[in-house]
C-alpha angles and dihedrals in degrees: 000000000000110000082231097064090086095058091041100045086041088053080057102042090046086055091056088043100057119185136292118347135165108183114192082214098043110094089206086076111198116017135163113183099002091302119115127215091247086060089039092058099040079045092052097037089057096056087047090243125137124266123262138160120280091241090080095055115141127216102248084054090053095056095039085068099037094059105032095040107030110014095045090039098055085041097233097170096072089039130110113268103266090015083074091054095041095058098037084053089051091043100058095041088044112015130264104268090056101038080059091052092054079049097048097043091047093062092062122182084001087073111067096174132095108277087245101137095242107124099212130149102290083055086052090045101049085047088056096051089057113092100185103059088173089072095043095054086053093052090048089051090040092051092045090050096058087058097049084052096062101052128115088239098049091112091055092044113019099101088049093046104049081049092059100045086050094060095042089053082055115052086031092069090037089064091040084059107048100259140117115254133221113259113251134265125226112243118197107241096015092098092058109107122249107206117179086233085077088060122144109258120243113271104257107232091202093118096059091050083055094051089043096047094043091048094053094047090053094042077053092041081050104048086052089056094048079059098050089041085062086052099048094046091110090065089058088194093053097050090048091059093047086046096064089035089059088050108048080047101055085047093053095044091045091056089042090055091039092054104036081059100048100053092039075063094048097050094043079055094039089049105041082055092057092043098053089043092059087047094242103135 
């Protein structure tokens, strides 16, 4: 790939950045150019320098920690011309280890290593072995953008978010096909961080345990009471009563069981969907 990829892929990424934010809503908490105060500290205490707040951060600081703790971690440098940009994108929006797995997960059958989001060599090599690095680029943004979809803080974001992966994707494809692509647009709310750790929680199915459980123990009440009824025929009144009650039992405990199974089935479904999104199969 071309040396100058990182810096032009970095004059993109700091658009979509913007500049200080603190969200309520954004788990990365300050941040000014995509940095958040955690990385700026961590940044500051290795050089053996004070602590300040992230709004003070200079420029030559910016681009330190771009390039030694995203760009190099991601490896840009040996990757495809508009992939690079793509992940770095991913990994400073979402951090370096899952912008790798959607990485990782896009390449498919190519890619014969653990999703683990370390981008080691069979990750380069399975990258090498893809010739059309557009599509790949489409399976990597459509794959981020599931996830995203499944955060806590989708509905604050969301909008922001879609914006931005659509103009990674892109410019992105642009550079994987030679071109020049447009400079990017600042989108409110896509520079808030999606961290796996926001993620939505797994449906209980509690509830249906409780339907299912509830439904066993009347079709049980009402068998006893068949039982009694057969005992009390000969008080035509009595059995009557026992009859109806029977009845309206077995109804209830059948639409229990129906329903307890039916949203037990909606939350394996619900679940499963939410599993594979996060990339945790």
């Amino acid at each position: 790939m071309a040396v100058s990829r990182e810096r032009a892929s970095l004059d993109r990424l700091l658009v979509h950045e913007g500049g200080y934010v603190n969200h309520a809503r954004d788990p990365g908490g300050p941040t000014n150019k995509g940095v958040t105060q955690r990385v700026y500290d961590s940044y500051r205490k290795g050089k053996g320098l004070a602590a300040r707040s992230v709004k003070g951060i200079t420029m030559p600081e910016v681009y330190d920690i771009y390039d030694r703790q995203y760009w190099d971690a991601v490896k840009g440098d040996q990757l495809p011309d508009g992939i690079d940009y793509v992940v770095l994108d991913g990994a400073v929006n979402s951090g370096v280890r899952q912008s790798v797995i959607w990485l990782q997960r896009a390449l498919g059958a190519a890619y014969k290593g653990r999703v683990d989001g370390v981008l080691g060599f069979s990750t380069i090599e399975a990258i090498n072995a893809v010739n059309n690095h557009d599509a790949l680029i489409d399976r990597i943004c459509d794959i981020r953008l599931n996830f995203l979809r499944h955060l806590n803080t989708w509905s604050v974001f969301g909008k922001g978010w879609t914006a931005r992966v659509s103009e990674v994707r892109s410019i992105g494809k642009s550079w994987a096909s030679g071109g020049t692509p447009q400079m990017a647009s600042f989108m409110d709310g896509g520079q808030a961080k999606g961290f796996i750790e926001d993620a939505q929680a797994s449906p209980s199915t509690a509830p249906a345990d409780a339907a299912i459980g509830a439904g066993g123990s009347g079709l049980g009440v009402s068998g006893t009471l068949t039982g009694l009824q057969e005992q009390l025929s000969p008080l035509s009144y009595a059995s009557e009563w026992v009859t109806r009650i029977v009845v309206i039992l077995a109804i209830v405990s059948a639409l229990l069981l129906i329903g307890g199974a039916g949203y037990r089935w909606y939350t394996n479904r619900k679940t499963a969907r939410l599993t594979q999104a996060l990339g945790m199969t």
